[in-house]
C-alpha positions in Angstrom: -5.7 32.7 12.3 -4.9 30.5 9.6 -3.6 26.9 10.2 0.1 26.2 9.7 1.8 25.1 7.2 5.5 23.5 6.7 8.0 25.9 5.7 9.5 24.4 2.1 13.0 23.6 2.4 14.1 21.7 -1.2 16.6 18.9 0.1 19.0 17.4 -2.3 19.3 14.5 -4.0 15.3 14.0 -4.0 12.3 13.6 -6.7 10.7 16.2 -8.2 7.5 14.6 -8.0 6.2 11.3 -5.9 3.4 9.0 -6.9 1.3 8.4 -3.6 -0.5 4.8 -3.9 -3.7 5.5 -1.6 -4.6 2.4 0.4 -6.9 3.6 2.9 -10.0 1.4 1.3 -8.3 -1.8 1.4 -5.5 -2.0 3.8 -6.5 0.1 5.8 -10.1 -1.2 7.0 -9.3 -5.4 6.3 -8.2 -5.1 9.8 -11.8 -3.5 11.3 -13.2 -6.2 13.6 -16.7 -4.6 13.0 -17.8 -4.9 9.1 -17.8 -0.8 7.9 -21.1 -0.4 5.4 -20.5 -0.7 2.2 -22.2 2.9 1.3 -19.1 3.8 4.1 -16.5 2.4 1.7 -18.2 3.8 -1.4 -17.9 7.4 0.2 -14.7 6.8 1.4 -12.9 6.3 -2.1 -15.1 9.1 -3.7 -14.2 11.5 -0.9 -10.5 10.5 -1.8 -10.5 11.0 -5.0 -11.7 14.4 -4.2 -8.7 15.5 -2.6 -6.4 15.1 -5.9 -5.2 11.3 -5.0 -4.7 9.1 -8.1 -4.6 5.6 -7.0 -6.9 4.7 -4.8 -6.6 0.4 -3.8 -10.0 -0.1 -3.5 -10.5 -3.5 -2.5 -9.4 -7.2 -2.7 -11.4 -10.4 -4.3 -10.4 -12.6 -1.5 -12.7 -15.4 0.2 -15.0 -14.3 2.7 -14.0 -16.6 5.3 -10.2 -14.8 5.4 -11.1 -11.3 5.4 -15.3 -10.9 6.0 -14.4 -7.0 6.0 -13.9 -7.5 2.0 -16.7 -9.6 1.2 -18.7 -6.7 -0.4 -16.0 -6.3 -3.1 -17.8 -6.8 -6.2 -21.0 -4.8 -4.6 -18.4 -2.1 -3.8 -16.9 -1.6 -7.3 -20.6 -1.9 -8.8 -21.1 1.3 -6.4 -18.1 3.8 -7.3 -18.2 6.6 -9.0 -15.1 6.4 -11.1 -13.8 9.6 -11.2 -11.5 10.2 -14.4 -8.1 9.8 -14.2 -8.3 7.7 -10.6 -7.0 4.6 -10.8 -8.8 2.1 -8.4 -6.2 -1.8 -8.1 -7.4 -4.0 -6.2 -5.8 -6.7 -5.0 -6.7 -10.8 -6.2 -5.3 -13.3 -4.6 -5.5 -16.0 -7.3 -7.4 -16.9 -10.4 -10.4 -17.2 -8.8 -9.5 -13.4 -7.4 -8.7 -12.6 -10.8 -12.0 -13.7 -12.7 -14.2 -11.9 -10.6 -11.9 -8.5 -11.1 -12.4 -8.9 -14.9 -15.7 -9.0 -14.2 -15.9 -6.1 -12.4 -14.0 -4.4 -15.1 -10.8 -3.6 -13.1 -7.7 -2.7 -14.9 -5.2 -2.8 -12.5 -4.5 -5.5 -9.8 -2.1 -6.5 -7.4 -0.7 -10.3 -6.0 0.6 -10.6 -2.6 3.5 -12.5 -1.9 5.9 -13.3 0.9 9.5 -12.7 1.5 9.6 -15.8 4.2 8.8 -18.8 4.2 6.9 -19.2 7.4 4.7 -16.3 6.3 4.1 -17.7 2.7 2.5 -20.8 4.7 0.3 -18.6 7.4 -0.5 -15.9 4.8 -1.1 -18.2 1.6 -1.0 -21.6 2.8 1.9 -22.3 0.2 5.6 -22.4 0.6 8.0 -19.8 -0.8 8.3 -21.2 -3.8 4.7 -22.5 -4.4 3.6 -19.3 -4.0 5.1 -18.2 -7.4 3.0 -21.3 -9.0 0.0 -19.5 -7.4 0.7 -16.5 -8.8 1.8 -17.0 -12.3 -1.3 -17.4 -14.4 -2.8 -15.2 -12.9 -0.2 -12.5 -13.8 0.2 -13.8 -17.3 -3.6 -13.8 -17.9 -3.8 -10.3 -16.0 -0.6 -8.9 -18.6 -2.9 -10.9 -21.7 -6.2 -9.1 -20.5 -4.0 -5.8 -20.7 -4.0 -5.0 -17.0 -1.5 -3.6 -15.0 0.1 -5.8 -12.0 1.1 -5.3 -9.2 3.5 -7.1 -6.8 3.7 -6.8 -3.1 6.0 -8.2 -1.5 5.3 -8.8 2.7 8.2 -8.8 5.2 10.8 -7.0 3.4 12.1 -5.9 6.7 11.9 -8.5 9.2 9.3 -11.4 10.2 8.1 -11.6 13.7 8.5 -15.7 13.4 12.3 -15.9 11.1 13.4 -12.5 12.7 16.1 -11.2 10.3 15.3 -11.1 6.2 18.4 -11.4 4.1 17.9 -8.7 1.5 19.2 -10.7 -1.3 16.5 -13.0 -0.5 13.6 -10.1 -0.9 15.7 -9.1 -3.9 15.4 -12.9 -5.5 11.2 -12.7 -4.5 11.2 -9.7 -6.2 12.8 -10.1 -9.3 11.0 -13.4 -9.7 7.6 -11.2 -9.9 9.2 -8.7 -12.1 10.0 -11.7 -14.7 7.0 -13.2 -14.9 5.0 -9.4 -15.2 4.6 -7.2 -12.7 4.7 -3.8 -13.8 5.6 -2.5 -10.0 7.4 -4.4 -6.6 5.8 -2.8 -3.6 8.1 -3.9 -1.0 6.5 -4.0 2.7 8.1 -3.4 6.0 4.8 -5.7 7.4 6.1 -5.5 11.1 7.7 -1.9 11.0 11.1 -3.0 12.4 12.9 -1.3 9.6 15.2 1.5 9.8 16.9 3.7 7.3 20.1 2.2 6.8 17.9 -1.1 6.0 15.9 0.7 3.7 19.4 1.1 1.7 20.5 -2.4 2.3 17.1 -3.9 0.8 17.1 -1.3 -2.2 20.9 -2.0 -2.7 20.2 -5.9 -3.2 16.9 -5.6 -5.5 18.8 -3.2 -8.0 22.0 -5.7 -7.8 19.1 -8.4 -8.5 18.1 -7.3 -11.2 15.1 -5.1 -10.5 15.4 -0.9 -11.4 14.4 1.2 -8.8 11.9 3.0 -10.7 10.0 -0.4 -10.6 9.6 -0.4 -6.8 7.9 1.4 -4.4 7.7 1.4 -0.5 5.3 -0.1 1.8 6.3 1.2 5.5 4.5 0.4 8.8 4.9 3.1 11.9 4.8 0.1 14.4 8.2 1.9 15.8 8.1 5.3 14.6 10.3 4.8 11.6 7.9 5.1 8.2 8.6 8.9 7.4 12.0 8.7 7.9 12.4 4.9 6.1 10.1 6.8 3.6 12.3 9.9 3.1 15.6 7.1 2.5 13.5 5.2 -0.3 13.3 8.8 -2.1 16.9 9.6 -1.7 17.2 6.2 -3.5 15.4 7.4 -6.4 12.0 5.8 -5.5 9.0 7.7 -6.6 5.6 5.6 -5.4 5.0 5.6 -1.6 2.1 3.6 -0.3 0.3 5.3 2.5 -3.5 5.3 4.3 -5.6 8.3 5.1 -5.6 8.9 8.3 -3.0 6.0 9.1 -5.5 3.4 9.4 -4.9 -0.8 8.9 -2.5 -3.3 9.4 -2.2 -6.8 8.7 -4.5 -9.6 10.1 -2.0 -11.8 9.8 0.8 -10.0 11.8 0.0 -9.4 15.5 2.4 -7.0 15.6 1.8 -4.9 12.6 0.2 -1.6 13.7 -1.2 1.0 11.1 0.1 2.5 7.8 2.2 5.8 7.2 -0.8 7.7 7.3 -1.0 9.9 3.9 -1.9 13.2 5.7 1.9 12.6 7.5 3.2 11.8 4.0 1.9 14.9 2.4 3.1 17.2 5.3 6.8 15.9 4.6 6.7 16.2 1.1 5.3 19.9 1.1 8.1 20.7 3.1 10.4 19.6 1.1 9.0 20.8 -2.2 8.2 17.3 -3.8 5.1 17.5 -6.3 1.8 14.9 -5.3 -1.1 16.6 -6.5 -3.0 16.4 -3.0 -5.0 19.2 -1.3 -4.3 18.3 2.1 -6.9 20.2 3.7 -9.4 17.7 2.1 -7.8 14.9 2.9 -7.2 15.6 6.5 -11.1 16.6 6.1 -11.8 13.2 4.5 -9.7 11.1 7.2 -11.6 12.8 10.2 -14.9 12.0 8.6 -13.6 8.3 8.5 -12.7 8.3 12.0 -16.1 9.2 12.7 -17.7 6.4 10.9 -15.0 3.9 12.8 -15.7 5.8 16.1 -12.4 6.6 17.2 -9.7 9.4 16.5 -7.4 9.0 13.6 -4.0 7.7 14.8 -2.6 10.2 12.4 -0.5 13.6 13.7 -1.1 15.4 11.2 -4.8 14.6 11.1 -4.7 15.4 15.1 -2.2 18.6 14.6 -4.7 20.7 11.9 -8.2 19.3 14.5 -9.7 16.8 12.3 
């Protein structure tokens, strides 16, 4: 018997093709209470990039002491095979972040800011607006050294300490990154409370600020069930790069509340069925995520992973 398979349905108003920014590697283990090898990690991303993913988030240059999963980040990118045509960002958290990506030989990294104030100061010990003083040499030197930056902007959709975001003010964070050179917004529904009509309200005020939608992508949590189908409203928006995890895995260490990732293999499913081109052999990946589950010693959290017996 062979395993099923969506039946492809075209639905209107949708890409023809969507970017999927893997970030199973880095968001997806920082959260692992036990440190995972770093021969694990290695085989992780080259087992990715085996299944026809492109960007692959490897790691992030961030101090020990907040997130000991990532200490190994230099050893790591000293380990991977670089498959052609893989991308592998990693994310730096300031100019200290930044140097030792340049000397790993990186050409694409990422800066993580905050929609709210109250996570700005938990997450990067600065206020809303300090954070930008944080970040702009490093994106200027990043844009000088001829990398490509990244933006991500955390609680998009709601903060468990403020509660409601105002949109325009997501909108104002992210056009501030956009103007001093990110390339890409990835905006980040860190607690999962979004829901599709949100989605629509947040896109709404970014474009109205200033920032074209083929400049953002989506970040979605399934804390409450709602990635896929916040997901499938980005792309009726015109978005075209969805951030996802293999197997659903991660989180944020700084957000009790903040379960795992739309898991890619979930991702995939949907966008088979509806006919939108990503380049991903999802018999691999689902392949690749079980194997991962393995090392972590517990079943993936995603259905689709579940559904085909990984």
């Amino acid at each position: 018997m062979t395993r099923e398979l969506p039946q492809t349905v075209a639905g209107t108003g949708l890409p023809e093709a969507v970017t999927i920014y893997e970030v199973g590697a880095r968001d997806g283990l920082q959260n692992e209470q036990v440190v995972v090898p770093v021969e694990v990690k290695a085989e992780f991303l080259d087992r990715l990039a085996g299944t026809g993913l492109r960007t692959l988030e490897a790691t992030s240059f961030v101090h020990p002491k907040w997130v000991p999963q990532l200490a190994d980040a230099a050893d790591l990118l000293a380990r991977l095979t670089r498959v052609p045509g893989v991308d592998y960002p990693v994310l730096v958290p300031n100019e200290r972040g930044l140097d030792r990506a340049l000397e790993a030989g990186v050409g694409h990294v990422a800066v993580f800011a905050s929609a709210t104030e109250t996570f700005a100061q938990r997450n990067l010990n600065r206020s809303l607006d300090e954070q930008f003083a944080m970040f702009d040499p490093v994106v200027a030197r990043a844009v000088a050294a001829g990398l490509r930056v990244r933006g991500y902007v955390s609680m998009c959709f709601g903060d468990p300490w403020e509660g409601a975001v105002d949109p325009a003010q997501v909108a104002a964070v992210g056009r501030r990154l956009v103007d001093m050179g990110c390339d890409q917004l990835s905006l980040g529904d860190t607690i999962g409370t979004g829901t599709p009509g949100h989605v629509d309200a947040v896109l709404d005020a970014c474009v109205a600020g200033g920032v074209p939608v083929d400049r953002i992508a989506v970040h979605f949590h399934d804390t409450y069930g709602q990635a896929l189908s916040n997901t499938l409203a980005a792309l009726r928006r015109g978005v075209t790069t969805v951030d996802a995890s293999a197997g659903g895995l991660g989180g944020c260490p700084y957000a009790e509340s903040a379960t795992g990732n739309l898991a890619t293999e979930d991702l995939v499913w949907m966008l088979d069925g509806l006919g939108i081109s990503h380049g991903v052999d999802l018999d691999a990946l689902v392949a690749t995520s079980a194997w991962m589950a393995q090392q972590l010693g517990r079943p993936s959290p995603s259905r689709v992973v579940r559904a085909l017996g990984g």
